[in-house]
C-alpha positions as CSV (number, residue, x, y, z in Angstrom):
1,X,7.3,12.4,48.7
2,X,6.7,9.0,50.2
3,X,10.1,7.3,51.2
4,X,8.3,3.7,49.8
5,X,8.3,5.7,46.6
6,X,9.7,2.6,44.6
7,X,10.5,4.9,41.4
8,X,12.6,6.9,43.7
9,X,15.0,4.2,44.9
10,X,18.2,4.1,43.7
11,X,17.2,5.7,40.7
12,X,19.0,9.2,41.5
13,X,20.2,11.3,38.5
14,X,24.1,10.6,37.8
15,X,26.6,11.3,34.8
16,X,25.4,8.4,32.8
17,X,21.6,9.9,32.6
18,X,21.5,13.4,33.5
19,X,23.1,16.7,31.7
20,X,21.7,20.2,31.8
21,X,20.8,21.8,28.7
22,X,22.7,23.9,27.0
23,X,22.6,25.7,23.2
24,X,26.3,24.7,23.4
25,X,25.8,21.1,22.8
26,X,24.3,22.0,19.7
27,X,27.3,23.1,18.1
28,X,29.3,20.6,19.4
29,X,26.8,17.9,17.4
30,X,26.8,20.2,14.3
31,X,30.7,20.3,14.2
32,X,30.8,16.3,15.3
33,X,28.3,15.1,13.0
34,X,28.3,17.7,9.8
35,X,31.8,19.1,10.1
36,X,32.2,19.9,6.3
37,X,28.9,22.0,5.9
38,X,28.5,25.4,5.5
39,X,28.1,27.4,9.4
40,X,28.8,30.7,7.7
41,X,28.9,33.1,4.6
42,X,30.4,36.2,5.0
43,X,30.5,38.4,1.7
44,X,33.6,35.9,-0.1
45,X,34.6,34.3,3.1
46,X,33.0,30.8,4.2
47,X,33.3,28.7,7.3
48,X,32.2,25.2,8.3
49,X,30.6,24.0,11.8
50,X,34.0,22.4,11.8
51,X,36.1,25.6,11.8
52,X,33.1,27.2,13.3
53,X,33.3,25.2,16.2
54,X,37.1,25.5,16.4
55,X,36.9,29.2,16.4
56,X,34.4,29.4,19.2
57,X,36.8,27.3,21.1
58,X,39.7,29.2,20.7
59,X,37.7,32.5,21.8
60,X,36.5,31.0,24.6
61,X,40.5,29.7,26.0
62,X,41.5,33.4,25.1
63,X,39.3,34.6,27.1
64,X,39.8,32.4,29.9
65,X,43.7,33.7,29.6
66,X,42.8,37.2,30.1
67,X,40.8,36.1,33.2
68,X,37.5,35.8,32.1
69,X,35.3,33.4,33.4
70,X,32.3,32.5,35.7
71,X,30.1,36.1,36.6
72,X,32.0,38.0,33.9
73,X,29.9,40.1,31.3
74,X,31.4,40.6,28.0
75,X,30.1,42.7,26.0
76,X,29.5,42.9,22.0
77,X,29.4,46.2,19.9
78,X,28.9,44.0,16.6
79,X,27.1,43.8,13.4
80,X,25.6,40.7,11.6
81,X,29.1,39.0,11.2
82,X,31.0,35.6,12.1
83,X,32.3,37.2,15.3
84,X,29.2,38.5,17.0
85,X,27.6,34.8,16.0
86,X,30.7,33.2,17.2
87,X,30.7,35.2,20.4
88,X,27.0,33.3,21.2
89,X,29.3,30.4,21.9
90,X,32.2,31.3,22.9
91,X,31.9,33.1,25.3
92,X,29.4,31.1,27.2
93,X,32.0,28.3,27.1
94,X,33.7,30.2,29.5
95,X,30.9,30.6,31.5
96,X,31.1,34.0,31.0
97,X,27.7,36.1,30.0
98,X,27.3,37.3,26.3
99,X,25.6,40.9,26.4
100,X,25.3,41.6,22.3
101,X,24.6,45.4,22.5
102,X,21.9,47.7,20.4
103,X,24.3,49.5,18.2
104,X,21.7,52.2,17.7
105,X,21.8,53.3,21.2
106,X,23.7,56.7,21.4
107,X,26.8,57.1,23.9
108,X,24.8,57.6,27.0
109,X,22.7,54.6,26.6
110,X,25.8,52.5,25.9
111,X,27.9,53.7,28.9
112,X,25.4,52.9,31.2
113,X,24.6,49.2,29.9
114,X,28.8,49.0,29.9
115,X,29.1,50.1,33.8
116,X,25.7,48.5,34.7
117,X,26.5,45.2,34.0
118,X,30.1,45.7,34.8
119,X,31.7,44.8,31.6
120,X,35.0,42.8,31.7
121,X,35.8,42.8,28.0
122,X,34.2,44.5,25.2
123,X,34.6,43.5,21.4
124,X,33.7,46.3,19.2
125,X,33.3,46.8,15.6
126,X,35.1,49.3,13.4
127,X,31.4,51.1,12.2
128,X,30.4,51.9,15.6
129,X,33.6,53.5,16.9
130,X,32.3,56.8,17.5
131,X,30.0,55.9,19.9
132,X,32.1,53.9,21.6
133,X,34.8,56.3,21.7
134,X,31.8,58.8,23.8
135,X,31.0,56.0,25.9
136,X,34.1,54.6,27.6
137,X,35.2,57.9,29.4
138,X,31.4,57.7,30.9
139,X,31.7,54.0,32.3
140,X,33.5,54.7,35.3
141,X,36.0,51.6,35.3
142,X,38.4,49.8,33.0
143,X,37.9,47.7,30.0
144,X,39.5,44.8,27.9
145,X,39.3,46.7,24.6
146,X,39.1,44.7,21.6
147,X,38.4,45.5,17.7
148,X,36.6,43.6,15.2
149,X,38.3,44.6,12.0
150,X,35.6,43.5,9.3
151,X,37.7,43.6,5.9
152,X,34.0,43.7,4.2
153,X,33.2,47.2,6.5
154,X,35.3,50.7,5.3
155,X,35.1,53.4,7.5
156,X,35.3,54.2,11.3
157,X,38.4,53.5,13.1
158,X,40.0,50.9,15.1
159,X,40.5,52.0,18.8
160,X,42.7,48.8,20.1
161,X,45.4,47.5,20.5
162,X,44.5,44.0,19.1
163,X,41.9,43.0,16.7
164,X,39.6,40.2,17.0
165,X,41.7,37.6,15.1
166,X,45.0,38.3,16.8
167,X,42.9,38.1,19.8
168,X,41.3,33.9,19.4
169,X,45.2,33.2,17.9
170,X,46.5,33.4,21.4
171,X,43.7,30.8,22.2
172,X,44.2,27.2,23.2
173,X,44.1,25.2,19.7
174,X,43.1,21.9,21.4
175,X,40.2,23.6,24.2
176,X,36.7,22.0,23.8
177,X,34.0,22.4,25.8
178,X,30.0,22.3,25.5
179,X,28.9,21.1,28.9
180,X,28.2,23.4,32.1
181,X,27.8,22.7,35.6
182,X,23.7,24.1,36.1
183,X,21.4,24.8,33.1
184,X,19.9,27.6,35.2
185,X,23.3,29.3,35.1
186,X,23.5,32.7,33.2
187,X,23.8,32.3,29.5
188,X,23.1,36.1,28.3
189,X,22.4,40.2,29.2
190,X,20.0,41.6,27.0
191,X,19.0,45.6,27.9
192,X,15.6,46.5,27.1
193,X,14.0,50.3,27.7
194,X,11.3,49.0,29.9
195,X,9.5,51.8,31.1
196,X,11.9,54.5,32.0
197,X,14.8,56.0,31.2
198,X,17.3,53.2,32.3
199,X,17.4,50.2,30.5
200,X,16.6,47.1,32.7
201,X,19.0,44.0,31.8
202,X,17.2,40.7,31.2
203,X,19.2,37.9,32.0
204,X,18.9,34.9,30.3
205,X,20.0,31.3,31.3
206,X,21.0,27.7,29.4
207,X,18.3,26.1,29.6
208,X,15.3,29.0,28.3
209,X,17.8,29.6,25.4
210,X,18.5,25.8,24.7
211,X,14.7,25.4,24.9
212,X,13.5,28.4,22.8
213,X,15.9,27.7,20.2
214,X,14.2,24.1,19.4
215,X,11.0,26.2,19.7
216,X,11.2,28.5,16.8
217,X,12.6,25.7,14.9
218,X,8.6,23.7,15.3
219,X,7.3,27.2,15.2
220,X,8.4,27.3,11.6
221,X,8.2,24.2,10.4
222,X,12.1,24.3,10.2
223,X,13.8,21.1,8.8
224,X,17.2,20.2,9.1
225,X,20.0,22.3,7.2
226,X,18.1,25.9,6.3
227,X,20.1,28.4,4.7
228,X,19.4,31.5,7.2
229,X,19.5,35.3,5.9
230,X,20.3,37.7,8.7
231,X,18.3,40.5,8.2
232,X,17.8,40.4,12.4
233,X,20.0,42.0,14.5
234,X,21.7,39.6,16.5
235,X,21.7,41.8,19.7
236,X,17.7,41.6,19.2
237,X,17.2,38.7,22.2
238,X,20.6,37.0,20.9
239,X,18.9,36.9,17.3
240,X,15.5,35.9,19.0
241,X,18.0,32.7,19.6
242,X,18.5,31.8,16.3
243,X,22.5,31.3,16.4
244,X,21.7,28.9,18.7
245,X,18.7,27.3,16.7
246,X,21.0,27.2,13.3
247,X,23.5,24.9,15.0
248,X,20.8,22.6,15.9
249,X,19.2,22.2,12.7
250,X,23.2,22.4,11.4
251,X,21.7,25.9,9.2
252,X,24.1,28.1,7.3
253,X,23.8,31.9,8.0
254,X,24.4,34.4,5.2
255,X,25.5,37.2,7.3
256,X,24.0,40.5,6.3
257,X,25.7,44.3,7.8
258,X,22.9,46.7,6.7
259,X,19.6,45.6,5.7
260,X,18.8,47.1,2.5
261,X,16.2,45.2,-0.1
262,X,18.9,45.0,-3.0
263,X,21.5,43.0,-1.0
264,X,18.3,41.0,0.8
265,X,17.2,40.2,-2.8
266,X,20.7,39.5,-3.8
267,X,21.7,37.0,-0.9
268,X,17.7,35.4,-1.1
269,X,18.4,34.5,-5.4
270,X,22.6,33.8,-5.0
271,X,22.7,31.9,-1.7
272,X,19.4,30.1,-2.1
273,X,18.3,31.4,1.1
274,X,15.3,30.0,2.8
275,X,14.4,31.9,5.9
276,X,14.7,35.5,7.7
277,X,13.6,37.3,10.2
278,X,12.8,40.9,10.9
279,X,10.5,44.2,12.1
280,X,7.4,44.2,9.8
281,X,9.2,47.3,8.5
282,X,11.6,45.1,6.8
283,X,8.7,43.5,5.1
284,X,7.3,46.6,3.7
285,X,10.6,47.6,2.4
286,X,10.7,44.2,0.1
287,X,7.2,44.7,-0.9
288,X,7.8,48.2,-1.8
289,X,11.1,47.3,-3.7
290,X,11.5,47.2,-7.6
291,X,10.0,44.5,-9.8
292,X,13.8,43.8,-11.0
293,X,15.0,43.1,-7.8
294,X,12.2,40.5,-7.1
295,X,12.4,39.0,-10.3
296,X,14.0,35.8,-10.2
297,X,13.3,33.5,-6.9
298,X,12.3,30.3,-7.8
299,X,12.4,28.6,-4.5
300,X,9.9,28.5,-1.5
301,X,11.4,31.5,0.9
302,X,10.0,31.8,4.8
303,X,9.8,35.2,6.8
304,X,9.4,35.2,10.3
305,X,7.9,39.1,11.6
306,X,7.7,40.3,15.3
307,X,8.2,43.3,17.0
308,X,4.9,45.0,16.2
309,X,1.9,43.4,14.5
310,X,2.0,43.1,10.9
311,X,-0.2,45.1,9.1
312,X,-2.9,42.7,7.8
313,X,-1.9,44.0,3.8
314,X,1.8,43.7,4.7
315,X,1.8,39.9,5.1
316,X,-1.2,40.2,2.0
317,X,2.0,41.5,0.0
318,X,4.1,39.2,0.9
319,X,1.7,35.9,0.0
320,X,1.5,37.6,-3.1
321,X,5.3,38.1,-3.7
322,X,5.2,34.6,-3.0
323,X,6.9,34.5,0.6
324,X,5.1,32.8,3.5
325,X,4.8,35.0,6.8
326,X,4.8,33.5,10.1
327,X,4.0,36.2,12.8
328,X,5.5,35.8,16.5
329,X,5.4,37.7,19.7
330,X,7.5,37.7,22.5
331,X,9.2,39.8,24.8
332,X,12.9,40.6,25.8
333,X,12.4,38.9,28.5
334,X,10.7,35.8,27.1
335,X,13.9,35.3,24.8
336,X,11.8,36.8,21.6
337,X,9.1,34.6,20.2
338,X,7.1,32.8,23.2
339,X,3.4,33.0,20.8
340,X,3.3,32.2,17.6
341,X,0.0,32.8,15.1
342,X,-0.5,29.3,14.0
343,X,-2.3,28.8,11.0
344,X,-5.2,26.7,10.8
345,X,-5.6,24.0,8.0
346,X,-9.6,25.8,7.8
347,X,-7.6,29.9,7.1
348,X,-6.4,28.2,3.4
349,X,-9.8,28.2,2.2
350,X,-10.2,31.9,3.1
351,X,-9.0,34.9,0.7
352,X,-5.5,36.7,1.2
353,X,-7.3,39.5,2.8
354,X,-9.4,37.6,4.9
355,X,-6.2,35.2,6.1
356,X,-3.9,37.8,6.7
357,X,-6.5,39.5,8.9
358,X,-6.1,36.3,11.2
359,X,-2.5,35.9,10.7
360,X,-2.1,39.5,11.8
361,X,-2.9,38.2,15.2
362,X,0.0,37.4,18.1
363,X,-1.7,34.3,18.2
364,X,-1.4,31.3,20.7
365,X,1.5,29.8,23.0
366,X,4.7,29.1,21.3
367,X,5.5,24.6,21.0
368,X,7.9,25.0,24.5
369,X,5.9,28.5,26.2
370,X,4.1,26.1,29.2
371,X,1.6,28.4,29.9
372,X,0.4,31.6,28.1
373,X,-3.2,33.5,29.5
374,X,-5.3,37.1,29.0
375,X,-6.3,38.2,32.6
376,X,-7.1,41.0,34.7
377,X,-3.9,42.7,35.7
378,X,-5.5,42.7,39.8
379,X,-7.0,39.2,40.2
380,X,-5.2,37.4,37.7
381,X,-8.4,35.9,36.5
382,X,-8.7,34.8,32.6
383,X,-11.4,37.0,30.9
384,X,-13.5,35.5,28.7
385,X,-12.5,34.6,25.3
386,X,-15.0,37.2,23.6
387,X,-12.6,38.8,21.5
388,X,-13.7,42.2,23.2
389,X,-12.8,42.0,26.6
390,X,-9.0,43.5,27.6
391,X,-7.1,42.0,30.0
392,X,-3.2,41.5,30.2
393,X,-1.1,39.3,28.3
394,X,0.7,36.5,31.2
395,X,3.4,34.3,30.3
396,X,5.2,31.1,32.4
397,X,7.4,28.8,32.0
398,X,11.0,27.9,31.1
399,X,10.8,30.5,28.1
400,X,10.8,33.8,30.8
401,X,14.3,35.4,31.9
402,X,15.9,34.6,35.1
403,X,15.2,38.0,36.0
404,X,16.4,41.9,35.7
405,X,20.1,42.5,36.7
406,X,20.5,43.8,40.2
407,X,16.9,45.5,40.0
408,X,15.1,42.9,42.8
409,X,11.9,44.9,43.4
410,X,11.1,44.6,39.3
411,X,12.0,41.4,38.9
412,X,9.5,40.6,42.3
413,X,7.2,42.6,40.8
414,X,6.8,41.5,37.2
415,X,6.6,37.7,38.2
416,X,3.7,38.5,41.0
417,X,1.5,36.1,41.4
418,X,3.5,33.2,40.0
419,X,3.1,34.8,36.6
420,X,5.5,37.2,34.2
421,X,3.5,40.7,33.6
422,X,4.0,41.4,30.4
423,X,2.4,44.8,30.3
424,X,0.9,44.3,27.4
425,X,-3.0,44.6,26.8
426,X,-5.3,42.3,24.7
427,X,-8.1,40.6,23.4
428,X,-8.4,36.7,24.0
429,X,-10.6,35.4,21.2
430,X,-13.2,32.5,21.0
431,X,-10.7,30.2,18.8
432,X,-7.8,30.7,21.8
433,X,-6.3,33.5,19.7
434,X,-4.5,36.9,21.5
435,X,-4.2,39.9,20.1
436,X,-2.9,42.8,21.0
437,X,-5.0,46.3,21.5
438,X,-2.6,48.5,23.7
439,X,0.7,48.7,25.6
440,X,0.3,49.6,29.4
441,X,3.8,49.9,29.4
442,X,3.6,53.0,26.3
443,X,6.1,51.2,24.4
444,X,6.7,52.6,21.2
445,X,8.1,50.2,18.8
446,X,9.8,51.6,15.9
447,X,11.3,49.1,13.1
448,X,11.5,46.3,15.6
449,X,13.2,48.8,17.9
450,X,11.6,49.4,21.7
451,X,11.1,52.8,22.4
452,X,10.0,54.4,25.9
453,X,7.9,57.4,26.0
454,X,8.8,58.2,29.2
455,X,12.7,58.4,28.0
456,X,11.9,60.9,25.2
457,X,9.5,62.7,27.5
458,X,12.1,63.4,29.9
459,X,14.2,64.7,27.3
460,X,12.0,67.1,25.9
461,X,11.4,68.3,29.5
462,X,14.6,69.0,29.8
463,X,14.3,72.0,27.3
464,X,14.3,75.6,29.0
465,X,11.1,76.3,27.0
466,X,9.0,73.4,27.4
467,X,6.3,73.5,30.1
468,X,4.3,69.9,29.6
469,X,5.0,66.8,27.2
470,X,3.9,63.5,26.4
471,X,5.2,61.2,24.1
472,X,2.8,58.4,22.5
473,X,3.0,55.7,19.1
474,X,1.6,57.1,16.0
475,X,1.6,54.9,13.0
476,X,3.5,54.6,10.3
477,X,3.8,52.8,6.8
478,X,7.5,52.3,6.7
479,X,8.8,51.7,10.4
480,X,5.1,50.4,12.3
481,X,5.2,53.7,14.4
482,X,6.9,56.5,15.1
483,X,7.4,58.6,18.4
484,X,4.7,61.8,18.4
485,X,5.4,64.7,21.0
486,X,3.0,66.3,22.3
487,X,4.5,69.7,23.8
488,X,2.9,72.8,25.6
489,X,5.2,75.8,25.3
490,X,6.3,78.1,28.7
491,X,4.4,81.4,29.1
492,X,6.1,83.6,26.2
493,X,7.8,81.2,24.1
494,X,8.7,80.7,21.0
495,X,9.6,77.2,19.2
496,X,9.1,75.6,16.4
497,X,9.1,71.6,15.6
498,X,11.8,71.9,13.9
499,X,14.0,73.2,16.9
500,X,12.9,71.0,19.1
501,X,14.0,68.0,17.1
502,X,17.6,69.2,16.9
503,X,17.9,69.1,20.2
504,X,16.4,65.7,20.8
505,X,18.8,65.1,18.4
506,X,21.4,66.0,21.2
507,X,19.9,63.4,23.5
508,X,18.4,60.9,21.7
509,X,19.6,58.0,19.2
510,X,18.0,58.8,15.9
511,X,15.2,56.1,15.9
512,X,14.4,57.8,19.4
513,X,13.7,61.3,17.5
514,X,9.7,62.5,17.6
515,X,8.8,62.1,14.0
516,X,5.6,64.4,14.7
517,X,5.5,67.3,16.7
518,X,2.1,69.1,18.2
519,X,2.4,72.4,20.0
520,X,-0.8,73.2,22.5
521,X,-2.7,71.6,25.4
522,X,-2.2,68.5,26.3
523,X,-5.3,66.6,27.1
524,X,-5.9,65.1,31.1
525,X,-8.2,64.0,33.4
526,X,-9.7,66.2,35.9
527,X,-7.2,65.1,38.3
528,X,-4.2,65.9,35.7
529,X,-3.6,62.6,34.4
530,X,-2.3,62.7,30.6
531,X,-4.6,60.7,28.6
532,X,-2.5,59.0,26.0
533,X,-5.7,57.2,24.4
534,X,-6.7,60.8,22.9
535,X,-3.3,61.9,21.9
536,X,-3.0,58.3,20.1
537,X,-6.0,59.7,18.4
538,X,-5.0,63.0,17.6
539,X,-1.1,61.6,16.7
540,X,-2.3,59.7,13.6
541,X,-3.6,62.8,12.4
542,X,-0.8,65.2,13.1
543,X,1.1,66.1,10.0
544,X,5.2,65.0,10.4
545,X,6.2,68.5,10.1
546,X,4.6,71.2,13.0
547,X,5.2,75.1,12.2
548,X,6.2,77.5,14.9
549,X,4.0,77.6,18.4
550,X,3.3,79.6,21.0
551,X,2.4,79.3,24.0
């Protein structure tokens, strides 16, 4: 830079023009400028931003008084409530590091997240106290143990010695805070399976989840003051960001524990609700739901689908229930939805079957997602947009993660090149359109949940009469796809399918389970590499129940 750079001289960023962003500011506004609206409904209890933003506060000075603060992970075993949403704030204030876990992962999985990201405090709900109870003994150092005791929740047990609410009451009642020191600081941990057995934690900072938030907000068409349905998990990418987008737009979130199409239909015609999320799995449940439960909406109601790719009829049935579908993709570490299937004004004049077909697409970069390309995986060089042509799917920009926690060789090599390796394979078609055709990665994805092959395989290895097994995605009509195992038995052996998935049982979270199980060879190359393109073939015709096999 020249030094007779007029624009440069005494012009340097101070107090009075410069802040770093953060999703905390948002809240602040919502609670400064729309105090008295609705932030939250929980079952019969109701919050403003007002009190929503007081709450957050007085988490945040509690857990500055127990010593948390910069570098500290705390840790979230919640459900869809006002505490896991609050904790989106709160905890950052401290500039602490939110990590909302997958309550579906089994004890294991859970301890190693806990000690891997070296947990400081962990919140934990009532429903998920089994697992937790396996987990802490496996951590390997102590814990701030805290209970969320939902009154709307029966069952489980409470394992602390304080609860949630006796917990913020020891906070400071006149804290505040929504500004930080660096937007690149850490904001969130979120674990994703990756590729082997290990989840790899994806750290998130301000200013990606200040950004994305305003991005699925002009990805939707949001206006101001939605009324949100939480049919999402909010350890899915922090909600794919949405507690932080609802306290932009000043939204109110109907908090939802189990997602189940009678209390989704309930909350859509009581609450007036006007937008979800979720798994297309969650779509085909509504479609597939009584006519009595659907009767009734009379106002305009907007899904929002990623995970896996809609099946084209799935977003047909839910044009024809009347529900628009906007399909995203993204990546844990792209903070959920970086691309986005745009719909052009030109797709209106087609049929549902025809549109859906298009909207069925990942589609093209997300409003904030700088730059978004399909290339070779070597040279980095864009393949042509022939709709035929595979390449990888590359992402960069302020929408990728910071990087994975303490794992400095992955994080090097997925952003080789000065580009974020997404793993995933594709199509890049005429009208700028990606699509997805394979996972390089052999990432099974199972109601919205990431599942790695290589995991289950090592499991099923594990068995004293299993010789060989791969594990690939076979598709299915309720959850997208399901695990299939392919196993080849040890000279002598005896086992049936059933068997075999009782012990995986052992090992395994449930969604992990193999769904389909085929005894016999397993096909390779002549150099003895498994290839998973034939078993994909052979898994979609494999029944979900295998009989005994020998070897």
């Amino acid at each position: 830079m020249s030094d007779n750079n007029i624009y440069e001289q005494s012009l340097d960023k101070n107090n009075a023009n410069f802040a770093a962003l953060t999703p905390l500011s948002f809240l602040e506004r919502a609670a400064s400028v729309y105090p008295d609206r609705l932030s939250l409904i929980h079952g019969d209890t109701q919050f403003t931003w007002g009190e929503t933003y007081k709450r957050c506060c007085l988490l945040a000075s509690a857990l500055m008084k127990a010593g948390i603060g910069e570098g500290d992970t705390v840790s979230f075993m919640g459900a869809n409530t006002p505490e896991t949403f609050e904790a989106h704030f709160g905890v950052p204030m401290t500039g602490a590091i939110l990590n909302a876990l997958n309550v579906r992962l089994d004890a294991k999985a859970i301890a190693f997240i806990l000690a891997h990201a070296e947990t400081k405090v962990l919140f934990t709900d009532r429903e998920y106290s089994d697992t937790v109870k396996a987990a802490l003994p496996l951590v390997g150092h102590e814990i701030l143990l805290i209970d969320i005791d939902d009154p709307y929740f029966e069952g489980g047990e409470l394992l602390a010695d304080t609860n949630y609410e006796q917990f913020i009451s020891n906070g400071d009642p006149d804290y505040r805070c929504f500004q930080i020191k660096d937007e690149w600081q850490a904001i969130s941990l979120n674990y994703t399976s990756g590729t082997t057995g290990d989840p790899k934690g994806v750290v998130f900072h301000h200013r990606g989840a200040y950004l994305n938030a305003i991005s699925n907000a002009l990805c939707w068409n949001m206006v101001a003051h939605p009324t949100y349905l939480w049919t999402l998990p909010m350890f899915h990418c922090n909600g794919w960001c949405f507690p932080w987008g609802l306290a932009a737009m000043v939204g109110t979130s109907v908090c939802l524990r189990h997602v189940r199409d009678e209390a989704i239909f309930d909350s859509i015609k009581k609450h007036r609700v006007t937008h979800f999320c979720g798994a297309p799995v969650v779509l085909n449940t509504l479609i597939n739901a009584a006519d009595d439960l659907k009767a009734g909406i009379e106002h305009h109601v907007s899904a929002m689908t990623a995970g896996a790719a809609p099946p084209a009829a799935v977003i047909a049935g839910m044009e024809k229930m009347g529900f628009s579908v906007s399909h995203v993709y993204g990546l844990t570490e792209t903070y959920g939805p970086c691309v986005v299937c745009a719909p052009q004004d030109s797709w209106s004049d087609l049929s549902i079957d025809d549109r859906s077909e298009l909207l069925a697409r990942q589609g093209v970069r997300a409003p904030l997602q700088d730059e978004l390309m399909v290339a070779d995986p070597e040279t980095l060089k864009p393949v042509p947009k022939d709709g035929t042509t595979m390449g990888e799917i590359f992402m960069r920009g302020n929408l990728v993660m910071k990087g994975y926690l303490k794992n400095p060789k992955t994080t090097e090599a997925s952003f080789a090149g000065g580009w974020f390796h997404s793993g995933d394979l594709a199509v890049w078609h005429a009208d700028g359109y990606v699509q997805i055709k394979d996972r390089s990665k052999d990432i099974i994805i199972s109601g919205g949940e990431n599942i790695s092959s290589l995991e289950v395989e090592s499991v099923l290895f594990k068995h004293p009469k299993v010789l060989e097994a791969a594990v690939v995605a076979s598709t299915d009509e309720k959850w997208g796809e399901v695990p299939c195992a392919f196993v080849s038995l040890k000279s002598g052996e005896e086992l049936d399918a059933i068997e075999l998935v009782a012990y995986c049982r052992e090992e395994l979270a449930g969604f992990k389970i193999p769904k389909k199980v085929v005894f016999g060879p397993i096909d390779k190359t002549s150099t003895g590499k498994v290839q998973k393109f034939l078993l994909r073939e052979r898994a979609e015709l494999a029944d979900y129940v295998s009989g005994k096999a020998k070897s």
